[in-house]
C-alpha atoms as a printed R data frame, in Angstrom:
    type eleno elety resid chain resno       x       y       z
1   ATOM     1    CA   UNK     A     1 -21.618  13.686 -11.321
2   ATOM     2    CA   UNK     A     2 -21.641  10.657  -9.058
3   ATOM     3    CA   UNK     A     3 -25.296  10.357  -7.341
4   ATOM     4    CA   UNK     A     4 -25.275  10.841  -3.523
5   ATOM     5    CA   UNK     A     5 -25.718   7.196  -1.551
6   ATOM     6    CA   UNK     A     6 -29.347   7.304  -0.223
7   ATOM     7    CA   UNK     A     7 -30.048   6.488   3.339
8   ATOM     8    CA   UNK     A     8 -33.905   5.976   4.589
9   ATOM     9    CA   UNK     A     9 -34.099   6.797   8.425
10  ATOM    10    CA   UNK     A    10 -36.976   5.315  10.701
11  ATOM    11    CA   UNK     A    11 -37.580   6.385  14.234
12  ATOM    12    CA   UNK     A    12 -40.932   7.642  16.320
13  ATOM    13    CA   UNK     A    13 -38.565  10.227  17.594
14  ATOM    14    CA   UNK     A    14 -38.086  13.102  15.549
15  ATOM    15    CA   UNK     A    15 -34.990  14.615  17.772
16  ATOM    16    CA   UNK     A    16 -33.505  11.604  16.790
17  ATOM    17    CA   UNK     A    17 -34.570  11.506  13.155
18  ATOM    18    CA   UNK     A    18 -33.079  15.228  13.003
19  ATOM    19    CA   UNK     A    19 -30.467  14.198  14.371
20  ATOM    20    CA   UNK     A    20 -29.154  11.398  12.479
21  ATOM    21    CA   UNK     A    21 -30.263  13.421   9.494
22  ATOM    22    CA   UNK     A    22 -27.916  16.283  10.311
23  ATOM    23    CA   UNK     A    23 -24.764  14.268  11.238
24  ATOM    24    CA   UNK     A    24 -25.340  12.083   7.938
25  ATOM    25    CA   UNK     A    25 -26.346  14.599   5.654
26  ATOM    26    CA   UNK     A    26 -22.818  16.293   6.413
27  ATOM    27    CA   UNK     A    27 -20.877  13.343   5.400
28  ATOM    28    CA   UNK     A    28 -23.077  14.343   1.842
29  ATOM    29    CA   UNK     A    29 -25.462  11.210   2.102
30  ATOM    30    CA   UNK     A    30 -29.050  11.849   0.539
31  ATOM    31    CA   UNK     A    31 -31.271  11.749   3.475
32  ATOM    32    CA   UNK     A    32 -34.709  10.250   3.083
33  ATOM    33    CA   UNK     A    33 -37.042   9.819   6.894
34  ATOM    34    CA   UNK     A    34 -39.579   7.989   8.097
35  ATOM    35    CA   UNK     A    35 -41.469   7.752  11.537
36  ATOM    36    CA   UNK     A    36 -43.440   4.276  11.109
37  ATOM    37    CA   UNK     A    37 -42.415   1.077   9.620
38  ATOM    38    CA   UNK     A    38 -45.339   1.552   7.003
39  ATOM    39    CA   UNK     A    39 -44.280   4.916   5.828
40  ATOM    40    CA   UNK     A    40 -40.600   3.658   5.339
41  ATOM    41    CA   UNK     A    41 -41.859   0.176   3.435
42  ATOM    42    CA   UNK     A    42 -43.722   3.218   1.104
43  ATOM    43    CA   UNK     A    43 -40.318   5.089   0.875
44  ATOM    44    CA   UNK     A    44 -38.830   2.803   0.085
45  ATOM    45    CA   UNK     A    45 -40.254   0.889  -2.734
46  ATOM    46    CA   UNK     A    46 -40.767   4.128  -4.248
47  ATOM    47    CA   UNK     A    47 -36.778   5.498  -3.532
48  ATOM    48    CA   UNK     A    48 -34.909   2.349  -3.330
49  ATOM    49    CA   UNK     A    49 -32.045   3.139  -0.728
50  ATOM    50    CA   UNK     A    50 -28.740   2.407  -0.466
51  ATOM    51    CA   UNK     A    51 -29.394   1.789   2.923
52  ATOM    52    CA   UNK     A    52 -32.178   1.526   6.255
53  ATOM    53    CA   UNK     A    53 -31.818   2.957   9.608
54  ATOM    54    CA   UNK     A    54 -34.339   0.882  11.678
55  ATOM    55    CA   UNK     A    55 -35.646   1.657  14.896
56  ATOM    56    CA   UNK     A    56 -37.050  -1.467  16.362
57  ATOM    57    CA   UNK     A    57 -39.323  -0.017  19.495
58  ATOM    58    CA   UNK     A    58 -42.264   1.781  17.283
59  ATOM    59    CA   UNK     A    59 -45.785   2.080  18.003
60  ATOM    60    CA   UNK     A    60 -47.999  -0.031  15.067
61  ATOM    61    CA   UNK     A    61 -45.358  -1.840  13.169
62  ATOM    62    CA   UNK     A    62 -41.981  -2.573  14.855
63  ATOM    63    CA   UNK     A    63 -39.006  -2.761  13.302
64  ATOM    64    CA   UNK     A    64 -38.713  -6.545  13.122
65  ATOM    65    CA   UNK     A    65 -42.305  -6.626  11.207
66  ATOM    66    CA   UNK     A    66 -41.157  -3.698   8.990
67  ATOM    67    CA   UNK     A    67 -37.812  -5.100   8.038
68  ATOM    68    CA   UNK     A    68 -39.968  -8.701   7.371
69  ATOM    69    CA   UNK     A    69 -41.797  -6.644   4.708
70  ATOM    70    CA   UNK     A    70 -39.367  -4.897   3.144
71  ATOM    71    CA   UNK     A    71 -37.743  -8.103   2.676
72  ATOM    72    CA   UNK     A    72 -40.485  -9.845   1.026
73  ATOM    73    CA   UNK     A    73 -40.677  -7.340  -1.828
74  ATOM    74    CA   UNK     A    74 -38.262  -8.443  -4.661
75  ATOM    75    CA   UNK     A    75 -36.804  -5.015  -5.363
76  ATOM    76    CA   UNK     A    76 -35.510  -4.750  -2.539
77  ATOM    77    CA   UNK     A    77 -34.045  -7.713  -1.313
78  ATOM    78    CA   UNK     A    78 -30.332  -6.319  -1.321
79  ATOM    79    CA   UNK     A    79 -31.004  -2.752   0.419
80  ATOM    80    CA   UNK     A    80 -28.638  -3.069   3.568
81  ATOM    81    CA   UNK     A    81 -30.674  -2.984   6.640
82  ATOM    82    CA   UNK     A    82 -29.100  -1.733  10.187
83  ATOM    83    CA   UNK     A    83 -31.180  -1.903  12.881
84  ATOM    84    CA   UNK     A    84 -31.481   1.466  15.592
85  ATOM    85    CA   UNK     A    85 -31.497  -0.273  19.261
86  ATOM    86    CA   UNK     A    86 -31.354   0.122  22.962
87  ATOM    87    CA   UNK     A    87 -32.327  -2.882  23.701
88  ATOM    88    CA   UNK     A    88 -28.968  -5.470  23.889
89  ATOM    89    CA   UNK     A    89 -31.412  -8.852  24.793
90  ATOM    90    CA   UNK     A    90 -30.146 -11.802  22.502
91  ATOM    91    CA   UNK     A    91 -33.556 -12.706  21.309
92  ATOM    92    CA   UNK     A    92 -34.000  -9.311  19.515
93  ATOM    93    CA   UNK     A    93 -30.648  -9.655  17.704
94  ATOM    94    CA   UNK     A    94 -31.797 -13.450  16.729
95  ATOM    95    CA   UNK     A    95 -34.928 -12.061  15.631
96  ATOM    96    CA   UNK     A    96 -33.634  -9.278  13.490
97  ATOM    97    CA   UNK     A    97 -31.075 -11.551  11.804
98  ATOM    98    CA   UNK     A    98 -33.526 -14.032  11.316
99  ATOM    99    CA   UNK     A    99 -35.915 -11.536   9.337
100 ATOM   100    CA   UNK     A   100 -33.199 -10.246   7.513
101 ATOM   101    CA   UNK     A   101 -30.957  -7.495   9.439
102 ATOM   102    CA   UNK     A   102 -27.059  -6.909   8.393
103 ATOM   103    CA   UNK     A   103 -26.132  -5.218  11.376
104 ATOM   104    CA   UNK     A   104 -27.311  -3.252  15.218
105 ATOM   105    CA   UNK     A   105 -26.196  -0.306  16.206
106 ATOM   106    CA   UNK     A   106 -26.739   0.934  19.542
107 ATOM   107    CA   UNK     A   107 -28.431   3.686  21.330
108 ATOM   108    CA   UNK     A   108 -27.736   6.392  22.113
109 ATOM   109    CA   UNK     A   109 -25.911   6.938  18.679
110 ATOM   110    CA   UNK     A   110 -22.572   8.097  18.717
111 ATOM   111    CA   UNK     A   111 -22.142  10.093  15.042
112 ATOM   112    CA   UNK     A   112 -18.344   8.740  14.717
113 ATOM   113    CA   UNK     A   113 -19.272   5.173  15.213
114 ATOM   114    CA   UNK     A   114 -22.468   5.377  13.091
115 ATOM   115    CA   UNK     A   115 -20.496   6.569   9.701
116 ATOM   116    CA   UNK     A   116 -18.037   4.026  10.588
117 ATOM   117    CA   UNK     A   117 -20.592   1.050  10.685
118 ATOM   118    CA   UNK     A   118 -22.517   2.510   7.389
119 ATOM   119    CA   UNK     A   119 -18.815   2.448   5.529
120 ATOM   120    CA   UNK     A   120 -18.408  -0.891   6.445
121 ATOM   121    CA   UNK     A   121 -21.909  -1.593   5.711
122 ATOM   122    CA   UNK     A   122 -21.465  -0.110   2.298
123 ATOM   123    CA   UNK     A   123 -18.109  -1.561   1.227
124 ATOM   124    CA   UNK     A   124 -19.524  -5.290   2.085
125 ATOM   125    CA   UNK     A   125 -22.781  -4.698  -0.021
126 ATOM   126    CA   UNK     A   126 -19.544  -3.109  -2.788
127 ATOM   127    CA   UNK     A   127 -18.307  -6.742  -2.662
128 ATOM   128    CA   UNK     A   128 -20.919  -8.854  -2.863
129 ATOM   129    CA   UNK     A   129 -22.769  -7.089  -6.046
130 ATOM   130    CA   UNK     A   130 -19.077  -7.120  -7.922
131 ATOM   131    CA   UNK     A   131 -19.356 -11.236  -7.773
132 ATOM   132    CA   UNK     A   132 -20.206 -13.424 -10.569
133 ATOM   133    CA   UNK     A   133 -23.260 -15.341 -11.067
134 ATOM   134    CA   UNK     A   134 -22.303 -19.156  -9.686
135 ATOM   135    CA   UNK     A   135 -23.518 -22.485 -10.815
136 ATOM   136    CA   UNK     A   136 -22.463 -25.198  -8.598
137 ATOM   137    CA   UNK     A   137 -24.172 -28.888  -8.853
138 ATOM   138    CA   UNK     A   138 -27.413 -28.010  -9.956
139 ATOM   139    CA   UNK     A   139 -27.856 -24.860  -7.706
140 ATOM   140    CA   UNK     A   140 -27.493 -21.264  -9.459
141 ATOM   141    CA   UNK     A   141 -26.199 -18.411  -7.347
142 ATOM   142    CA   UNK     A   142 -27.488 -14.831  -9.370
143 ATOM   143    CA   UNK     A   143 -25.021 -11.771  -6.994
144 ATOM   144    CA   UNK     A   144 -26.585  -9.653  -9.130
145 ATOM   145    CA   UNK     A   145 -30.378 -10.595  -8.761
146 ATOM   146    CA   UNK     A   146 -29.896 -12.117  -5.120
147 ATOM   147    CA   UNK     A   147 -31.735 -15.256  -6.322
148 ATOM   148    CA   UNK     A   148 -31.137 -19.037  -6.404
149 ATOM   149    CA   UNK     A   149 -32.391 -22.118  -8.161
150 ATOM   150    CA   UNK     A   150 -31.950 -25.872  -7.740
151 ATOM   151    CA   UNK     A   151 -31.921 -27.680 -10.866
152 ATOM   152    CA   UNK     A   152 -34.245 -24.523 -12.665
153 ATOM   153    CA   UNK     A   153 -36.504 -24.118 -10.293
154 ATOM   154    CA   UNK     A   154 -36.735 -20.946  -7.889
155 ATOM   155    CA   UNK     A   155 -35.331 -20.632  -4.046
156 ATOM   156    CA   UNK     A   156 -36.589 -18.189  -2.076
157 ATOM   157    CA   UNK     A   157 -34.093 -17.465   0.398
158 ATOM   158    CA   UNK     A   158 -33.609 -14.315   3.135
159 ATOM   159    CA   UNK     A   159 -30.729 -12.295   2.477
160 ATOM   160    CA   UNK     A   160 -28.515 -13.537   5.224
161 ATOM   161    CA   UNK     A   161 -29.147 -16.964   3.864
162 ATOM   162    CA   UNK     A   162 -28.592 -16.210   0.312
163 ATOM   163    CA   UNK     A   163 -25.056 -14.429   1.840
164 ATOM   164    CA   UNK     A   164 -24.019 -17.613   3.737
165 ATOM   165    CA   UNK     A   165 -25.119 -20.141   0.523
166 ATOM   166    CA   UNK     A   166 -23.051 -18.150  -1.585
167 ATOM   167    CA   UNK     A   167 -19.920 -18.282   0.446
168 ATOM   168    CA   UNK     A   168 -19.724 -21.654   1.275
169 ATOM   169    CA   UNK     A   169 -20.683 -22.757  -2.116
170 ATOM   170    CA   UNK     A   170 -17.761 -20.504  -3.424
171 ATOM   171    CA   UNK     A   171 -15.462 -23.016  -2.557
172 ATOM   172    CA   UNK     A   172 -16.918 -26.647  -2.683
173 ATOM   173    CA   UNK     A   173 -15.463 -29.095  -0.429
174 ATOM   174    CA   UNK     A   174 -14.042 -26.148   1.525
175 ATOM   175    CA   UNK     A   175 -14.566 -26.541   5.082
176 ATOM   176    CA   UNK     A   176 -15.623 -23.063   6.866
177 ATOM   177    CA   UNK     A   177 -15.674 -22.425  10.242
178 ATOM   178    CA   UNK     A   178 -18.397 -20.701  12.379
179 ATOM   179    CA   UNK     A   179 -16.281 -17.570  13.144
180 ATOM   180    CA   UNK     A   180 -15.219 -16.988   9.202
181 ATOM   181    CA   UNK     A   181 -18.696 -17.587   8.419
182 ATOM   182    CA   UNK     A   182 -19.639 -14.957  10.850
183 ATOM   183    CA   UNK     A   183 -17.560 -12.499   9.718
184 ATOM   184    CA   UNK     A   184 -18.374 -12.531   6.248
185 ATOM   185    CA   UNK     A   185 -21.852 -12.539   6.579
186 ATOM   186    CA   UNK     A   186 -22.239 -10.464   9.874
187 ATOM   187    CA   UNK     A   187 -19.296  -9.194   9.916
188 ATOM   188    CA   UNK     A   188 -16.756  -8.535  12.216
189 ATOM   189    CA   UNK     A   189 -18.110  -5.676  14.570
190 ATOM   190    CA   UNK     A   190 -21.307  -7.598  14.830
191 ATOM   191    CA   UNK     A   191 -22.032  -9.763  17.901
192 ATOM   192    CA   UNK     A   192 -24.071 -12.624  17.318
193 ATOM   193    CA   UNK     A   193 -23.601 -16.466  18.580
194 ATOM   194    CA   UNK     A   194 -22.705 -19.880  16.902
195 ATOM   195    CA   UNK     A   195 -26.116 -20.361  16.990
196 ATOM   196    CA   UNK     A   196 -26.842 -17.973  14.380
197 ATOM   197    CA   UNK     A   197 -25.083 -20.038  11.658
198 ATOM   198    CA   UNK     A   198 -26.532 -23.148  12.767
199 ATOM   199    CA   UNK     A   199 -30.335 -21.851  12.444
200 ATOM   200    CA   UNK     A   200 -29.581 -20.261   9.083
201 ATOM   201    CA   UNK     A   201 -27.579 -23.805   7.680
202 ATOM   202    CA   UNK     A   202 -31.190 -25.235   9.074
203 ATOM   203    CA   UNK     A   203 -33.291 -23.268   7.076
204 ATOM   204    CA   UNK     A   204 -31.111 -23.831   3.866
205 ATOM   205    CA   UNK     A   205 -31.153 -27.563   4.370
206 ATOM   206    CA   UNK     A   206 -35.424 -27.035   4.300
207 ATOM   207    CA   UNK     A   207 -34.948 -25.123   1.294
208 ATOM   208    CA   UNK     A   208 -32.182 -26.821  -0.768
209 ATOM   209    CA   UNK     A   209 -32.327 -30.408   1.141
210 ATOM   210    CA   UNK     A   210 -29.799 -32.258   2.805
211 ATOM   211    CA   UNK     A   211 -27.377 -33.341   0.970
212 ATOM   212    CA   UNK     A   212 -25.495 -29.720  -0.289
213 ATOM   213    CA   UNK     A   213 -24.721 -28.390   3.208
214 ATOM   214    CA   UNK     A   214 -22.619 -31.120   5.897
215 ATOM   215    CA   UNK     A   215 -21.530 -30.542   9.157
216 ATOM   216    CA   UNK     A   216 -17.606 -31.183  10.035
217 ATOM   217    CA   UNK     A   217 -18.299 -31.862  13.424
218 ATOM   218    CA   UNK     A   218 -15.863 -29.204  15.800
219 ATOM   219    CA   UNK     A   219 -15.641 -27.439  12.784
220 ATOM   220    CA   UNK     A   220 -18.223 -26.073  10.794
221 ATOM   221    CA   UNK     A   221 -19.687 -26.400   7.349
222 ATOM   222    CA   UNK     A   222 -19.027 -27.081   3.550
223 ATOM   223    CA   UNK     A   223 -20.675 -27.165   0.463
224 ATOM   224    CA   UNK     A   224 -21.077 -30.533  -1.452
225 ATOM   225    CA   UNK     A   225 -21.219 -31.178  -5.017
């Protein structure tokens, strides 16, 4: 018997968290809930989900914080992470990306368009773990593990930044463009700016240095041996 996908929901509201809970539990997901960011950072480390419904307006630790933590704790550095949102403002989407979101979905939820975006979710996460661990000049790329070293020595890097190292460095020399590296990483149904990629190549060149990453000006980005 193939175990159910688990999904941890987190929302102050509990009509919503019902909700949510009924529509998914239908489509036979294993429903865990949560209605603070520090009870879900405790459900999860002790379930590991699939998969985190994220409110970001909550009273002592907003989403954004929550998500920060969740990412900082090695076991869980791969669980997707979709953020719950009315609010549409640009900085909120830069600052969910930037602590490690892989999608928003907006309020109010509509149940159709919610199990489409976790399905898409889930088949991108289906990718990425079926890759093979990548050495390229002196920098190891572990799928499996979500971890990197230069020449033996440790990177920690977010999971969007870990995403977009791997792709370009699965094709060295390669030049990608903004808009194909946005729609692996984000994907296609998510809206976020050129300015996205840029801040994330930024914090890989702090991590990795300078020379791996270079700009095709017009263009975009490859990987150098």
């Amino acid at each position: 018997m193939i175990n159910p996908i688990k999904i941890l929901l987190v929302d102050d509201e509990p009509d919503i968290l019902e909700f949510l809970k009924y529509n998914l539990t239908r489509e036979g997901y294993l429903v865990l809930c949560a209605a603070t960011g520090r009870e879900a950072i405790e459900i999860a480390k002790k379930e590991h989900p699939e998969l985190i419904l994220l409110d970001i307006m909550m009273p002592d630790m907003d989403g954004i914080e929550t998500c920060s933590h969740i990412r900082e704790i090695t076991s869980l550095k791969n669980v997707l992470i979709a953020f719950l949102t009315a609010r549409n403002e640009d900085y909120s989407q830069i600052a969910g990306f930037e602590v490690g979101a892989d999608d928003f979905i907006s309020k109010p939820v509509k149940p159709k368009v919610l199990l489409s975006r976790i399905k898409a979710l889930l088949r991108r996460k289906g990718k990425t773990e079926n890759e093979q661990q990548v050495p390229t000049a002196g920098v190891f790329i572990d799928h499996e593990k979500y971890s990197v070293s230069l020449n033996g020595e440790s990177i920690n890097l977010r999971k969007k930044e870990f995403e977009m190292l791997a792709y370009i460095a699965s094709k060295p020399g390669k030049v990608f463009t903004r808009d194909e590296i946005l729609n692996k990483v984000w994907g296609g149904e998510v809206i976020v700016g050129d300015r996205t990629v840029d801040v994330h190549v930024n914090k890989l060149r702090e991590k990795l240095g300078e020379k791996y990453i270079k700009t095709i000006k017009g263009v975009g980005y490859k990987f150098e041996r």
